[in-house]
N, C-alpha and C positions, 0 to 999 in steps of 0.2 A: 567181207565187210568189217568196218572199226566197227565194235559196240560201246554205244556209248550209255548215260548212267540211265537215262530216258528206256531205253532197249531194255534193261535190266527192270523196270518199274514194271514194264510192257509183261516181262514174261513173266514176274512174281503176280501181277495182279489176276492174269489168264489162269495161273495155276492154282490162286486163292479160291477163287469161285466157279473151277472146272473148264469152264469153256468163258467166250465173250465174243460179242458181233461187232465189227468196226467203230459202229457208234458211240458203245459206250466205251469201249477206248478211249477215242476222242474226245468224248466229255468228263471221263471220271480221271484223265490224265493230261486235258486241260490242251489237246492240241489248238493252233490255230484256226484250223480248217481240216475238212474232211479230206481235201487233195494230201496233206502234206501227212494225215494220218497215212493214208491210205498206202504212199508210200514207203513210210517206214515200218508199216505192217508185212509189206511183199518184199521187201529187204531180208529181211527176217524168216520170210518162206521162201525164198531162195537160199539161204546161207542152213536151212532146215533146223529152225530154235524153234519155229512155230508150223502148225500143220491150218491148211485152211481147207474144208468141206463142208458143202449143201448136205445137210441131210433131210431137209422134207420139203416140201414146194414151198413154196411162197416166205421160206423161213432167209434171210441173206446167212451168206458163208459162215461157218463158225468156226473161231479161233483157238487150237488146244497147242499146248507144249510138248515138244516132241522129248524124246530120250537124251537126242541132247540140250536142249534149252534145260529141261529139268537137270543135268548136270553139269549147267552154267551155274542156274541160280541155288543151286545145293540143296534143290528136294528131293521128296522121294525119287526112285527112279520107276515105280511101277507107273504104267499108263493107265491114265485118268477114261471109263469109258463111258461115253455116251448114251445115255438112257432115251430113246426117242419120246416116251410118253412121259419123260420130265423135262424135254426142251421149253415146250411153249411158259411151264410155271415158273424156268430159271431164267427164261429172258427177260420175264416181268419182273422176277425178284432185281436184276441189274437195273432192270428202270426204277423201280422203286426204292434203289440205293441211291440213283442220282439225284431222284428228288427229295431223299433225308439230306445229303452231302447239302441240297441247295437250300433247304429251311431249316436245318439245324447247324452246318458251314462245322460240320467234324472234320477231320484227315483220317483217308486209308489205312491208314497207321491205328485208329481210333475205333476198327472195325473189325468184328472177327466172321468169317464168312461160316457157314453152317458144316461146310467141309472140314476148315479148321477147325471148330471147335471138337466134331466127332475123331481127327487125327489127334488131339489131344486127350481125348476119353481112352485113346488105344486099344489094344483089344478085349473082348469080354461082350456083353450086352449091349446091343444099340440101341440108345435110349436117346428121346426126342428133344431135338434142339429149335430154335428158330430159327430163319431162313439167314439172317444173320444179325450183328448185336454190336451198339456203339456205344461211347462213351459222352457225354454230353451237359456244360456243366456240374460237373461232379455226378451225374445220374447215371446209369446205365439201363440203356433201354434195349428191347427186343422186338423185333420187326418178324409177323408173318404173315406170306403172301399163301389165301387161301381161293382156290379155284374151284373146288368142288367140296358139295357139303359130306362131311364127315356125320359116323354116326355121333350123337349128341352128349353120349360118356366119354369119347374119345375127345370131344374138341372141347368139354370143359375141363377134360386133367389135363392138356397145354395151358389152357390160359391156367390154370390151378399153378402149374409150375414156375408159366411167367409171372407168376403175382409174389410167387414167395422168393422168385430170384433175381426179380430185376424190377426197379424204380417205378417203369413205365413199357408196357406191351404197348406196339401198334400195330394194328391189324389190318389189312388191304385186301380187297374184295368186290368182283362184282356182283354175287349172288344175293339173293334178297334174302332167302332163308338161311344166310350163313349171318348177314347184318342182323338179322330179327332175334335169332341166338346169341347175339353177342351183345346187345342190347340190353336183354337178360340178364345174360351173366355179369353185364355192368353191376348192377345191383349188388352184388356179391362183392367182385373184385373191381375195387374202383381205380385199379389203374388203367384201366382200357380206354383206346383210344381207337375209334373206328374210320378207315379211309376206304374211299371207293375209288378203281381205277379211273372213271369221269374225273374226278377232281384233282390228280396227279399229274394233266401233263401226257407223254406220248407213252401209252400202258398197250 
């Protein structure tokens, strides 16, 4: 296959955020239609830049960068692996990117995914980032997607961190006792900003 610049966006965007499902492909890189993604996706698994695999029922295919697509687009070369009991929370975090992209109209470019920013910490200590963080009128904001409630010193030193590093934290959630916590800590750090997967769109 010719690769074109498109193909090239394809495999930097899958390797930012780990993996990615058809869809948001196609919406975060602004295909046509689903058909014509779909095709230039199996283009791509056949010429072997991309790997495509089910791994849990009801989950559709997911997209990761093979050995050589990461030595097209000049990343790392180790493989990126799949955490099963982090699929369902990084699929939302993709949905919940598309719907900042569509109510704040940032560029990918303007976006650092939680992967990057820990490749950039390098090695040493892994210490907590947001799921990922854009730039937005001059602001920089912090976006995380919370599934399960945390013990309650643990999830006010993130927002503690989001408040001293960045503009504006938004938080996405559909638990009640994660909302009622952060509610709270509104009081404290008033940069929070609370959304619930109901109110985003396809979560």
């Amino acid at each position: 296959m010719v690769v074109v610049e498109r193909d090239l966006e394809i495999l930097k965007l899958v390797y930012r955020m780990g993996f990615c499902l058809g869809r948001h492909i196609k919406d975060l890189l602004g295909f046509s239609s689903s058909r014509a993604c779909d095709r230039r996706l199996t283009l791509l698994v056949e010429a072997n830049y991309l790997s495509r695999k089910k791994y849990l029922y009801g989950i559709p295919y997911l997209y990761t960068v093979t050995h050589k697509g990461r030595i097209l687009i000049g990343a790392n070369k180790r493989e990126n692996k799949i955490r099963l009991e982090q699929i369902n929370h990084d699929t939302k975090v993709l949905d919940v990117l598309i719907y900042c992209i569509s109510k704040y109209g940032f560029q990918l470019g303007e976006m650092q995914s939680e992967r990057e920013l820990h490749i950039n910490d390098g090695f040493g200590n892994r210490k907590h980032h947001p799921d990922f963080i854009f730039q937005h009128q001059d602001k920089k904001y912090a976006v995380e997607v919370e599934l399960t409630l945390k013990a309650k010193a643990t999830l006010e030193k993130n927002v503690r961190d989001n408040y001293l590093g960045y503009d504006k934290q938004i938080w996405v959630t559909g638990d009640k006792k994660i909302v009622s916590l952060l509610q709270k800590f509104a009081d404290e750090y008033s940069n929070i900003e609370i959304q619930t997967f109901d109110k985003i769109g396809e979560i």
